[in-house]
N, C-alpha and C positions, 0 to 999 in steps of 0.2 A: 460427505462434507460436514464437517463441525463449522457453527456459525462464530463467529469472534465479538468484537465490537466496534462501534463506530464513532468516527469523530469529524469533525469540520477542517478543513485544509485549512492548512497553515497553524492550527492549535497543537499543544507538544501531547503527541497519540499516546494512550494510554499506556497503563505498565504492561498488559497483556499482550502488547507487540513486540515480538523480538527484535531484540539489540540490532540484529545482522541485518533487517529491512529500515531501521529508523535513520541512516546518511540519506539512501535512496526516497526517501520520502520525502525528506527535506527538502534535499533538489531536486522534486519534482513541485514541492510547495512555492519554491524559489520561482518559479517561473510562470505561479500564477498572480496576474493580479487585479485586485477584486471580483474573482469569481467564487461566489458561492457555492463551494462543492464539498461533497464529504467522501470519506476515505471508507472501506467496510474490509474486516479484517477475518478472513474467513481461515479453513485448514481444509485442503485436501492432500489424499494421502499422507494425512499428517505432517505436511510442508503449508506454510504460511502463504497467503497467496493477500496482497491490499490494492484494492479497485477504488478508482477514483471514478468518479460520476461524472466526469470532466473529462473522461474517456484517456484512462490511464493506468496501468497494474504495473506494481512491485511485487516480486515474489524469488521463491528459494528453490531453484532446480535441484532434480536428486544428487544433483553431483557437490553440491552447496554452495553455487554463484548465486549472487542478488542480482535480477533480471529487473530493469525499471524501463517499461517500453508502452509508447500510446498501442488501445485495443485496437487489433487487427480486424479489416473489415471481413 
């Protein structure tokens, strides 16, 4: 796992987050509000995987859909 960077919901995520996760962020931003949570942009397998502390991940299956789904218990 390569570590990425992190940023606050709802702020526009760094440049280091690919283009293909930054809709699904959005709308997942879009439907907080006023929670303070942050986003952490990590890589495995060298696919982009963004965790929201707020109990939320966007990420880029091998096949290359963007997955935006609350963490599974």
């Amino acid at each position: 796992m390569q570590l990425g960077t992190r940023w606050e919901a709802g702020a526009e995520p760094p440049a280091s987050v690919p283009a293909q996760l930054r809709p699904a962020i959005a709308k997942v931003d879009a439907t907080l509000s006023g929670t303070r949570a942050h986003w952490t942009l990590t890589w495995l397998e060298g696919r982009p995987i963004a965790e929201l502390d707020a109990g939320w991940e966007v990420l880029l299956t091998a096949s290359g859909e963007v997955v935006a789904r609350p963490f599974e218990d």
